[in-house]
C-alpha positions, 0 to 999 in steps of 0.5 A: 611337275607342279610348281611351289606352294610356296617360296621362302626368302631368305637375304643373307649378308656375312652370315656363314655362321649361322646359315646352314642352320637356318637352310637344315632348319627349312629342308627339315619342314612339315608341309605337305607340297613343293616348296622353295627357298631362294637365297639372296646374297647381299654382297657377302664377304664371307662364305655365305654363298657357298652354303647356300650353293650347298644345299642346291636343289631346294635352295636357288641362290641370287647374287648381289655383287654389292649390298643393296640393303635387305628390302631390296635384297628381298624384293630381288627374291621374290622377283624370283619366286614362282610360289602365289605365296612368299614367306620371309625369314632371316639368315639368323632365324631357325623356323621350327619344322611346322613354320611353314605349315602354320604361317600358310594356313593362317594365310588362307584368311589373311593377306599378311601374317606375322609369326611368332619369334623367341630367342634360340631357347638353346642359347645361354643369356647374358646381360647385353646379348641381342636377339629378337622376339615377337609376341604378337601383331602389335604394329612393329612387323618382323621379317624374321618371320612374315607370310605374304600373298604375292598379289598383296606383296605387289599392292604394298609396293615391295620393300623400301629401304628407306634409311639408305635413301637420307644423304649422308646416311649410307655409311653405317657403322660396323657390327662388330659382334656378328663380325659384319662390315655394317649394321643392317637399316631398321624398319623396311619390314615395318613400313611394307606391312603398314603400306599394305594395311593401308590399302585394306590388306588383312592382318594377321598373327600366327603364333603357331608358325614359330621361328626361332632367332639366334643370340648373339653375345656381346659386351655393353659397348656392342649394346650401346651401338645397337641402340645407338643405331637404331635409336637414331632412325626410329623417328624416321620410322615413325615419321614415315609410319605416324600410326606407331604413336598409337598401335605400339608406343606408350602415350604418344611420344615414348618409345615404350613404357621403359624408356618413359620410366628411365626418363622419369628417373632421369627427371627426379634425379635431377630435381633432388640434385637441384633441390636437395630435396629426397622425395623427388628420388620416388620418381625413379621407383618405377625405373628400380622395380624395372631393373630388378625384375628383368635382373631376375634370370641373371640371379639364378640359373647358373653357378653362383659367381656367374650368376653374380657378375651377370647381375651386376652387369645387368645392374650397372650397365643397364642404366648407361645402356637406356641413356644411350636410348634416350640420346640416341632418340633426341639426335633422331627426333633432331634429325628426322624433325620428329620427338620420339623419347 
């Protein structure tokens, strides 16, 4: 019997309420050929690895006893793998039936390729929910949704989970909204693929090869600690992956053209307290304009009254949520000795 065309990896940690759908999702794909899925359980704590034994034969399960950190867990994976071709998804992604079909072929004339990811569409949306997308191959690279040939999986070196590797750093703070022990490290994704860039590798983007990412609702304070947690760590990333400044931040030294508008705002609210002077108030125009079109789904949609409160929920919480940003990037540009704002 021939071996697999292709294996899909899938870390897992504390995620039993959503990894028999990701697993149905994968049993559910269109390619033509054997393939396989091997699920790493990263020290769960939950019934995650139970529902991957469940859906045995297509799936192998590995077992971490203790968390290692996604990278590693992903590495393990494909350590394990007998495929010539890895494919990455996450325990709280939903490949589309012809993910795999798409993200292989667009294989055949690259060596890296990220797919695209949306929100689950079936999903309601609230103010401070968390998900994920990705719209194209910009220079932050997801492994909700990334296809790698094993030869150049090997030349990038793997994943490095390099957030865990700061003393002092280990100990991270807890997800309260996906009920998990700790927050995930940022940005292993992002340096694999930037490492393999660098020796030459192809890149490449693959919107068809869709996965969808589950949305997670949440309150203001479960957004501040999200920012807060990867805020932090960003100018590590960009310490470690200096190219980000040009391939996806705006001008340089802001994160993006939103955190740059919020700053701006910040400065002309302090210059018209300081000068009693209103026209210094139009430099948060571009920030206002902002917060009234991404308010725009929250203003219809639903009932009238839940529309309302969403809005306003978006409204006033969104500022304080974009400070936490900003604080959160200064006490990382502190730290890591790199400004990112």
């Amino acid at each position: 019997m021939a071996g697999p065309r292709i294996s899909v990896i899938v870390p897992a940690r504390d995620c039993a309420p959503t990894l028999g759908r990701t697993l149905a999702a994968l049993r559910a794909q269109t390619f033509e050929g054997p393939y396989e899925v091997i699920v790493v359980d990263d020290g769960s704590r939950d019934e995650t690895a139970a529902i991957a034994a469940r859906h045995a034969p297509l799936v192998r399960l590995i077992r971490n006893g203790q968390s290692t950190g996604p990278g590693e867990a992903r590495n393990r994976g494909a350590r394990a793998a007998r495929a010539p071709r890895l494919a990455f998804t996450d325990a709280d992604c939903f490949p589309a039936p012809g993910w795999l079909e798409h993200g292989s072929r667009a294989l055949d004339g690259a060596d890296l390729v990220q797919g695209r990811v949306e929100p689950d569409p079936g999903a309601p949306r609230t103010p401070f929910d968390r998900s994920l997308a990705v719209a194209g191959d910009g220079g932050f690279y997801q492994t909700a949704n990334l296809f790698v040939r094993r030869e150049a999986f090997a030349a990038a070196g793997g994943f490095r989970d390099w957030a865990l590797e700061r003393p002092g750093r280990r100990r991270f703070s807890p997800d309260r909204r996906r009920g998990r022990a700790a927050r995930t490290p940022i940005g292993e994704d992002t340096l694999f693929a930037w490492s393999a860039r660098r020796v030459g590798l192809r890149s490449a983007y693959a919107p068809d090869a869709l996965v969808h990412h589950a949305v997670v609702p949440g309150r203001l304070r479960d957004a501040i600690g999200d920012r807060w947690h990867w805020t932090r760590d960003m100018p590590g990333l960009v310490r470690l992956v200096p190219e980000l400044r040009e391939s996806v931040f705006y001008r340089r030294w802001f994160f993006a053209a939103w955190t740059a508008q919020f700053d701006l705002a910040l400065l002309g609210l302090a210059a018209a307290a300081g000068t009693r002077r209103g026209v210094w108030l139009t430099a948060s125009l571009p920030y206002a304009r902002r917060l009234w079109r991404d308010g725009e789904p929250y203003r219809s949609g639903a009932g009238r009254l839940t529309s309302l409160r969403r809005s306003a929920a978006h409204a006033l919480g969104t500022p304080v949520l974009d400070a936490a940003t900003l604080c959160g990037l200064l006490a990382g540009s502190l730290a890591w000795r790199r400004l990112v704002l």
